[in-house]
N, CA, C and O atoms as a MOPAC input file, in Angstrom:
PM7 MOZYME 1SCF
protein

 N     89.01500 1   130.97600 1    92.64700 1
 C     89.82700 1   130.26100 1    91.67400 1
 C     88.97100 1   129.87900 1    90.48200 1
 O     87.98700 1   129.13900 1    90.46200 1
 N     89.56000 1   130.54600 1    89.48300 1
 C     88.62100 1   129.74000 1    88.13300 1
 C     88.62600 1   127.79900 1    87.98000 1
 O     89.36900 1   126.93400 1    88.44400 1
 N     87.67900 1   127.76900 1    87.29700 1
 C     87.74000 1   126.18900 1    86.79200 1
 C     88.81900 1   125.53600 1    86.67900 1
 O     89.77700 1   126.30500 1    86.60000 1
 N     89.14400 1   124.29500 1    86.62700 1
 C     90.06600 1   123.46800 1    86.03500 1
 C     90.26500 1   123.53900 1    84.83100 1
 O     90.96400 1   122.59100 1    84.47500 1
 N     89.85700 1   124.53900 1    83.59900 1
 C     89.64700 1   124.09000 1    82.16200 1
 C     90.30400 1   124.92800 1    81.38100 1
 O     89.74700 1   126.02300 1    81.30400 1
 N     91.39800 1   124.81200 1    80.70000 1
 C     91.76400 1   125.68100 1    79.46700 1
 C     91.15800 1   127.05200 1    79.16400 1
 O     91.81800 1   128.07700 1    79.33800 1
 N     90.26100 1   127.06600 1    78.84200 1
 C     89.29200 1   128.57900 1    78.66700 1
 C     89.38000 1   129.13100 1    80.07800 1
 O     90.33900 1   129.90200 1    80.13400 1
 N     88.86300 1   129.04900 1    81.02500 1
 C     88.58400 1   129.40700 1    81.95300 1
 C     90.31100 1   130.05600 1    82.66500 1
 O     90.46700 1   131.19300 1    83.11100 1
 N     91.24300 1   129.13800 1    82.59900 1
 C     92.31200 1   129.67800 1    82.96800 1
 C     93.45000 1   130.43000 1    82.33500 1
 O     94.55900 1   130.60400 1    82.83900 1
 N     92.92400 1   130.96100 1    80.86800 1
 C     93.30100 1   131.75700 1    80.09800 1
 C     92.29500 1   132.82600 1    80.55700 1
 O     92.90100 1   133.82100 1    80.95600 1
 N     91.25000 1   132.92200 1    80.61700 1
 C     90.77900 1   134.52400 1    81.49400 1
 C     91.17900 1   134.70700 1    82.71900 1
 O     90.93000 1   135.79700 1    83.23300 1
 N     91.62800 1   134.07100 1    83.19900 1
 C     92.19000 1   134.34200 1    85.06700 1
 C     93.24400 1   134.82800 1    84.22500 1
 O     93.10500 1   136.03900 1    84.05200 1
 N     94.31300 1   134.32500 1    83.59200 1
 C     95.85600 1   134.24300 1    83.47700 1
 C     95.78300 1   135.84000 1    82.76000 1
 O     96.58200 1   136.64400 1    83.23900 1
 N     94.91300 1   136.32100 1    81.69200 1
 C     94.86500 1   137.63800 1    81.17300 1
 C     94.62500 1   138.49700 1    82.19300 1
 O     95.38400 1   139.44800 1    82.38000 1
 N     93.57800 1   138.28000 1    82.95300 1
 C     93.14400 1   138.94700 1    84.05400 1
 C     94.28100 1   139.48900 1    84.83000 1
 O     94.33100 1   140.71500 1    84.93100 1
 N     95.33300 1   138.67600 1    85.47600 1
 C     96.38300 1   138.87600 1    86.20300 1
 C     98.15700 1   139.24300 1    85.96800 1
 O     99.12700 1   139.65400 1    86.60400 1
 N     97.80900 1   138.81600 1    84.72800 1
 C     99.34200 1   139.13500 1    83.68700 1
 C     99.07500 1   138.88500 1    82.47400 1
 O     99.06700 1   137.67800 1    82.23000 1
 N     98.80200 1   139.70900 1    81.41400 1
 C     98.19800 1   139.67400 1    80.10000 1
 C     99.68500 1   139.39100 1    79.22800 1
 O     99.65800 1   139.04600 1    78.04600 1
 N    101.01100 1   139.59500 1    80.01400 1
 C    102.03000 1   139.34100 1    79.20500 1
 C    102.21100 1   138.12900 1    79.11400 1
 O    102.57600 1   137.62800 1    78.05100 1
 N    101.98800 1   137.39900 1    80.23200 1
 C    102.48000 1   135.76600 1    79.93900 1
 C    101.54000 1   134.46500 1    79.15000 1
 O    101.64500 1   133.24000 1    79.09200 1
 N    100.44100 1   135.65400 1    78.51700 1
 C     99.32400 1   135.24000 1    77.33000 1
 C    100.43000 1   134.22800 1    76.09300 1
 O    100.12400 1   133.15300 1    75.57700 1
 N    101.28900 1   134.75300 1    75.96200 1
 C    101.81100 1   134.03600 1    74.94300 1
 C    102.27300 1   132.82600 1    75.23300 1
 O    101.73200 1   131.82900 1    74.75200 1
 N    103.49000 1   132.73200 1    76.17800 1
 C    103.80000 1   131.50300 1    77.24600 1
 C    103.05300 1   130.76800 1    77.38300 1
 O    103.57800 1   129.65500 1    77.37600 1
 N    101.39200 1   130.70200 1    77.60000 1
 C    100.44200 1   129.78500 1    77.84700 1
 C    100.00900 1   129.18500 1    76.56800 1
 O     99.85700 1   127.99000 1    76.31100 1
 N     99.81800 1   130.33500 1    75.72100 1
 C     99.11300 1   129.58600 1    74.46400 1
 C    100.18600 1   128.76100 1    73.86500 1
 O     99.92400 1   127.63000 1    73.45700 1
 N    101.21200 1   129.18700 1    73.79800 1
 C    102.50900 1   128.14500 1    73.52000 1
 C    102.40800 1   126.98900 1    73.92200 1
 O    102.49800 1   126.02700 1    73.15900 1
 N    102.16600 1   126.86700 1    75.43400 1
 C    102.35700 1   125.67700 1    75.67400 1
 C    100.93100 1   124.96000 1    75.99600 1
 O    100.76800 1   123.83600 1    76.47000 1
 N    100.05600 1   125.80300 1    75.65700 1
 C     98.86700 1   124.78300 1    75.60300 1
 C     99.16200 1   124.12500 1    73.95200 1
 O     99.47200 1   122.93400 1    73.98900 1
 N     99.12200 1   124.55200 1    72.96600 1
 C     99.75900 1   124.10100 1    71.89300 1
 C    100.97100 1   122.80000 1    71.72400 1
 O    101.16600 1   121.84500 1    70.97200 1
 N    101.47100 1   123.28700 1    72.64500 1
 C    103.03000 1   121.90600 1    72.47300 1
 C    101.97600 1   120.66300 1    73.71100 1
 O    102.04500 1   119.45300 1    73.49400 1
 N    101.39900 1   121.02100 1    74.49800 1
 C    100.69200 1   119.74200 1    75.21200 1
 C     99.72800 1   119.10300 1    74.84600 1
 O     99.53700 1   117.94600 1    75.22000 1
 N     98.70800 1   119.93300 1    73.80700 1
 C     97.84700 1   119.11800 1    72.62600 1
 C     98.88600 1   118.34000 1    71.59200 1
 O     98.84000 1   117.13800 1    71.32900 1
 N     99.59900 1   119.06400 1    71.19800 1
 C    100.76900 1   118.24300 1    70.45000 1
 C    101.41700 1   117.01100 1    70.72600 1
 O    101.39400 1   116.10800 1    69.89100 1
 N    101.95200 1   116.89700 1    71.73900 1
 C    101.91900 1   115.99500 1    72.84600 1
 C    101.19200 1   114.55500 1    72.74400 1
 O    101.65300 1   113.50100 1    72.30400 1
 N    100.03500 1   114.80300 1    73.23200 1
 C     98.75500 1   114.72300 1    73.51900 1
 C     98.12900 1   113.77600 1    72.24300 1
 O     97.75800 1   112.62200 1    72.45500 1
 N     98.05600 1   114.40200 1    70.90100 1
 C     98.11900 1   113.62700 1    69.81100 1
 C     99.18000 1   112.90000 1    69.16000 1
 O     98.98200 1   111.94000 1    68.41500 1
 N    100.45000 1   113.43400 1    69.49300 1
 C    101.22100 1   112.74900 1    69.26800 1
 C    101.66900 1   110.97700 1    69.94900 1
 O    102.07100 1   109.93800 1    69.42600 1
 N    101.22600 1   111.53100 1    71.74500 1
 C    101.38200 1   110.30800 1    72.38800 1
 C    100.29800 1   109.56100 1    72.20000 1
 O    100.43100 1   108.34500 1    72.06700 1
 N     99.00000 1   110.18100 1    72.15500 1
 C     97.98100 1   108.78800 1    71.90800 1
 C     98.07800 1   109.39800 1    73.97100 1
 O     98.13000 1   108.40500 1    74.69600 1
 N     98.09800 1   110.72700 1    74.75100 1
 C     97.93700 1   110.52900 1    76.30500 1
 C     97.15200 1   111.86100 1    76.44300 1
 O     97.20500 1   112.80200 1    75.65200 1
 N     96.51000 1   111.79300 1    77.43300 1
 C     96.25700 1   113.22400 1    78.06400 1
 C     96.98100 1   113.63500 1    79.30500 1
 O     96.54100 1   114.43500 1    80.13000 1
 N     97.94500 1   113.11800 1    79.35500 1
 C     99.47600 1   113.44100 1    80.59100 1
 C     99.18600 1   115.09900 1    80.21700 1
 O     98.50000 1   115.96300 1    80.76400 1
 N     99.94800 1   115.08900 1    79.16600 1
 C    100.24400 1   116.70200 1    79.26500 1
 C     99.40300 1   118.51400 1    78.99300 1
 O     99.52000 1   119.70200 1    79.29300 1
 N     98.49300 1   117.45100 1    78.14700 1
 C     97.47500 1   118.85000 1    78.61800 1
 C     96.90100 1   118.65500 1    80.02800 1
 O     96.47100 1   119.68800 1    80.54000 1
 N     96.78000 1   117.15800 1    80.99700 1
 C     96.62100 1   117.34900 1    82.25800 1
 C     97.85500 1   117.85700 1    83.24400 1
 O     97.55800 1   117.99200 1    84.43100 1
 N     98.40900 1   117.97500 1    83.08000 1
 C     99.95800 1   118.92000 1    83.28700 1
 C    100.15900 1   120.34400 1    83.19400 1
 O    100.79700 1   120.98600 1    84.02900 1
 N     99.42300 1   120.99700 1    81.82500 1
 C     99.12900 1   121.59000 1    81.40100 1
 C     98.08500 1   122.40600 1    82.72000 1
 O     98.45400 1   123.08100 1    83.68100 1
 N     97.10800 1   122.13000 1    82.41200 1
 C     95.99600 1   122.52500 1    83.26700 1
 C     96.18200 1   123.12400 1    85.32100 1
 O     95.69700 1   123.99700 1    86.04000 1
 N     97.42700 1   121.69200 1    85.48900 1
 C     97.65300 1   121.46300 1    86.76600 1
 C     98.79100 1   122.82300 1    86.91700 1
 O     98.64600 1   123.55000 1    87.90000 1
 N     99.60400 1   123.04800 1    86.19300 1
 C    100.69100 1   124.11500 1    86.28100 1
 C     99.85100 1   125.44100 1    86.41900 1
 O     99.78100 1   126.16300 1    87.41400 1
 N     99.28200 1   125.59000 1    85.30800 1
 C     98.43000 1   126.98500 1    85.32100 1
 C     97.61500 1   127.13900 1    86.26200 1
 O     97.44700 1   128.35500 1    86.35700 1
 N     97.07200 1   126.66900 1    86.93800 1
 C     96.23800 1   126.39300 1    87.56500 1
 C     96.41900 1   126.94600 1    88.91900 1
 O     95.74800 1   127.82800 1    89.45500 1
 N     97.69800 1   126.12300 1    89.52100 1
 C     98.53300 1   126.64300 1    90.33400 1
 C     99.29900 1   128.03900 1    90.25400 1
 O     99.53100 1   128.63300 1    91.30700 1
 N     99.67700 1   128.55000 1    89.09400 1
 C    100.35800 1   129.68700 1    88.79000 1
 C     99.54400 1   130.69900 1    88.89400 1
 O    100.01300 1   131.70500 1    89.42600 1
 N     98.06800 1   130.73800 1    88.41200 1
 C     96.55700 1   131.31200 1    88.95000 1
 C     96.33000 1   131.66800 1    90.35900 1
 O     95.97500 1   132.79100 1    90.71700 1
 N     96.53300 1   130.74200 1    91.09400 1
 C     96.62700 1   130.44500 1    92.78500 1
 C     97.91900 1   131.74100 1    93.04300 1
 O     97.71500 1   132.87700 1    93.47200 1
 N     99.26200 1   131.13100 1    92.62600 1
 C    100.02500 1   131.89200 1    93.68100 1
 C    100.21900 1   133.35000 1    92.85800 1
 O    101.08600 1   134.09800 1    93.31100 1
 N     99.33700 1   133.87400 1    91.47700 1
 C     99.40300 1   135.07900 1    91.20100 1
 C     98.13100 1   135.88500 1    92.04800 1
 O     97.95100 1   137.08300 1    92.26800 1
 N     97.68100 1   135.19000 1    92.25800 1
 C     96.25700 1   135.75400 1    92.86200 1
 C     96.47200 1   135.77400 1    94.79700 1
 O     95.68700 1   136.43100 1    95.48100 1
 N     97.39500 1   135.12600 1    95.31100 1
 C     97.64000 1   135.08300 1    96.31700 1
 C     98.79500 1   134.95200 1    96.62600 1
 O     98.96000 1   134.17200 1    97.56400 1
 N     99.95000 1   135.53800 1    96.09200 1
 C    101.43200 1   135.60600 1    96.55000 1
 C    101.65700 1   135.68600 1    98.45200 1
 O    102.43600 1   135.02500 1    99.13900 1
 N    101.26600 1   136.10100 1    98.62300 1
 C    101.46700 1   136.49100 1   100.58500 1
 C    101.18800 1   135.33700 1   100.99000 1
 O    101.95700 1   135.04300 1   101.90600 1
 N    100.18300 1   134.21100 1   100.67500 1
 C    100.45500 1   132.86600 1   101.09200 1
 C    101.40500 1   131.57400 1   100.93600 1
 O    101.34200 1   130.43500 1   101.39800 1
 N    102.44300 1   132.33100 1    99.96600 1
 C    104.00300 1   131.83300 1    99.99100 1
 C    104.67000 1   132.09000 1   101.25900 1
 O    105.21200 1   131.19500 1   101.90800 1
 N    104.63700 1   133.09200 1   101.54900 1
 C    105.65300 1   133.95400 1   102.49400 1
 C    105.57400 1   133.01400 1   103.90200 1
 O    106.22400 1   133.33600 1   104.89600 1

């Protein structure tokens, strides 16, 4: 599993589906937005926690089943 960190889970996420590159940068964008807007780090830690997980079950789907 890559790092917990933005960079790091944009090379897993290319690595494994280079289409849903856009989807991420989108919404790493709207959770910095967020983020400065609220005065929180809720949502780029949200951010991080989703992908993160989505990393996990692209890299290991059969441990759903």
């Amino acid at each position: 599993m890559p790092e917990k960190t933005p960079a790091a889970l944009r090379v897993a996420v290319a690595r494994l589906d280079s289409g849903v590159l856009h989807a991420f940068d989108q919404q790493w964008d709207e959770a910095m937005r967020q983020a400065r807007d609220e005065y929180t780090l809720t949502p780029p830690r949200a951010f991080v926690e989703h992908w993160w997980s989505w990393v996990g079950v692209a890299r290991y789907p059969r441990c759903l089943a």
